[in-house]
N, C-alpha and C positions, 0 to 999 in steps of 0.2 A: 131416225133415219134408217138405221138397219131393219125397223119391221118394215120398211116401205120397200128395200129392195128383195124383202123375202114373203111381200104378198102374192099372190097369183096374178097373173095378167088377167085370168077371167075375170075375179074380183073386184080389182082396179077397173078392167073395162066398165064394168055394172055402176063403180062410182061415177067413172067419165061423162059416161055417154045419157044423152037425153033417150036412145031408146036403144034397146040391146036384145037380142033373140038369138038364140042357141040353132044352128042348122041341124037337126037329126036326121039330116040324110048323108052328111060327111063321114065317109069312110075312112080314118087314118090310114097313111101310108107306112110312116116308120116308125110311130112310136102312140100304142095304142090310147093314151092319153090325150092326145091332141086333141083339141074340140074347133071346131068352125064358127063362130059368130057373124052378125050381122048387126053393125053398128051405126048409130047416128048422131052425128054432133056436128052444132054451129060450124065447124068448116065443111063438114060433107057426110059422104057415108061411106061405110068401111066393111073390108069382107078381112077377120084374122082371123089368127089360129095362133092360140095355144096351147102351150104344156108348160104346167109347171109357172115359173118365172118367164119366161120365156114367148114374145111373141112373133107374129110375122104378117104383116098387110100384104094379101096376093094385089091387088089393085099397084100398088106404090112399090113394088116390089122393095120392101127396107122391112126391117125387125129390129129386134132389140129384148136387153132381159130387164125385167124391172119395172114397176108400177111409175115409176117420173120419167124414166125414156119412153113408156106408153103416152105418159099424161104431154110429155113434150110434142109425141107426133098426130095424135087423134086432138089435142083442140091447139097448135100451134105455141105453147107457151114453152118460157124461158124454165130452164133448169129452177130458179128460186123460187119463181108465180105456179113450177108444176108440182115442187113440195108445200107451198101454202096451199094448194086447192084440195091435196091428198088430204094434209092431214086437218083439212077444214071440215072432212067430212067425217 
């Protein structure tokens, strides 16, 4: 459980999502880490960012840190179906 909450969010996204691309044209504002994604999964598609643990859906304006609060809001699952899909993979 604690490698889950000290994976990357980019990482985790790349698990999550059916399709994932890197924006290189995002220019950090505060913290030159940040990356911009472009994501897609069975409920939609997602524009985040982040750093570190840490991410942030400009769309849904909500974030969160941690690879199961990602896996909760990019495909809709419960806290327990979003640590079995994590470490399924």
């Amino acid at each position: 459980m604690a490698q889950l909450r000290q994976m990357p969010a980019s990482d985790a996204l790349a698990l999550l999502a059916d399709h994932v691309k890197l924006d290189p044209t995002y220019l950090p504002v505060k913290d030159r880490h940040s990356c911009r994604w472009h994501a897609s999964t069975a409920l939609g598609d997602f524009e985040i960012l982040t750093t570190g643990v840490k991410w942030y859906d400009t769309r849904a304006c909500a974030g969160g840190g941690g690879a199961i609060d990602l896996a909760m809001h990019v495909l809709g699952l419960s806290f327990v179906d979003a640590v079995k899909r994590l470490t399924a993979r």
